[in-house]
C-alpha positions in Angstrom: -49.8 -132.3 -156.7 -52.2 -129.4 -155.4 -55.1 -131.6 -156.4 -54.2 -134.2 -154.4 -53.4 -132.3 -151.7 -57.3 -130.5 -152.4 -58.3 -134.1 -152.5 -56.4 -135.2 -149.0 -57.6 -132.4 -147.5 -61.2 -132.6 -148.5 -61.2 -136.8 -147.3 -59.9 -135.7 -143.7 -62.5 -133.2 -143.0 -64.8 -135.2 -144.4 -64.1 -138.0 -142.0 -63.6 -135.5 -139.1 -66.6 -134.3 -139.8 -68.6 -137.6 -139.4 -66.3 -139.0 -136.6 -67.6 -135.5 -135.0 -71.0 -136.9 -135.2 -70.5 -139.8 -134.4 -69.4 -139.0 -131.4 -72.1 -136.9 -130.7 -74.2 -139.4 -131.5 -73.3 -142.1 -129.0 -73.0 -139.5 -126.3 -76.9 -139.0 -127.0 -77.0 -142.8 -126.8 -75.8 -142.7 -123.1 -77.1 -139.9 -122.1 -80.5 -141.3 -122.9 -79.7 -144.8 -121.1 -82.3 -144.9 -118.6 -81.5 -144.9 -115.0 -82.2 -147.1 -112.5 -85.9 -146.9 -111.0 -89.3 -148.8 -110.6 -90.3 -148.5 -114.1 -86.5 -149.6 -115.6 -85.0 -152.4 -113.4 -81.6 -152.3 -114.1 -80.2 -156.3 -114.8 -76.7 -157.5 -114.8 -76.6 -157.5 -118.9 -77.4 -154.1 -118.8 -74.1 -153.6 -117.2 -72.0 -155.9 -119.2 -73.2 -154.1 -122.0 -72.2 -150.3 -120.5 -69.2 -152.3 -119.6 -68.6 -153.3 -123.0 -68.9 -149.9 -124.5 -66.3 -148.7 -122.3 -63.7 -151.2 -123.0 -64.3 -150.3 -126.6 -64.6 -146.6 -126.0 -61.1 -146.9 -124.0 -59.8 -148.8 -127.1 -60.6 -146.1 -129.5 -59.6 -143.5 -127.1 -56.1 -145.5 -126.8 -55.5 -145.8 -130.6 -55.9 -141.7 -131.2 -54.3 -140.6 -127.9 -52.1 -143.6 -127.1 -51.5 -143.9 -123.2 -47.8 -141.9 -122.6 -47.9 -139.4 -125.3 
């Protein structure tokens, strides 16, 4: 049994670890998002898309912290 539980254990951090930098990752991706100005017009798909990635972003956030617990 203690070398599943070594095994368990060592799968979660690994996948902590990576959702980690994920996370990181995609926070880089926004934060780099240019802003509005003369040499980046800023079009309506490049709000549907921002607006996609929240809806997604609220699903995830949802399904590990559902709303009312």
């Amino acid at each position: 049994m203690a070398k599943n539980t070594a095994r368990v254990e060592d799968a979660y951090t690994t996948a902590h670890v990576r959702a980690l930098t994920l996370l990181e990752d995609l926070h880089q991706l926004v934060e780099d998002m240019p802003a509005p100005d003369a040499d980046h017009p800023i079009n309506w798909e490049h709000v549907g898309s921002l607006q996609h990635l929240c809806e997604r972003l609220k699903e995830l956030k949802d399904f590990v912290a559902p709303a009312g617990e």
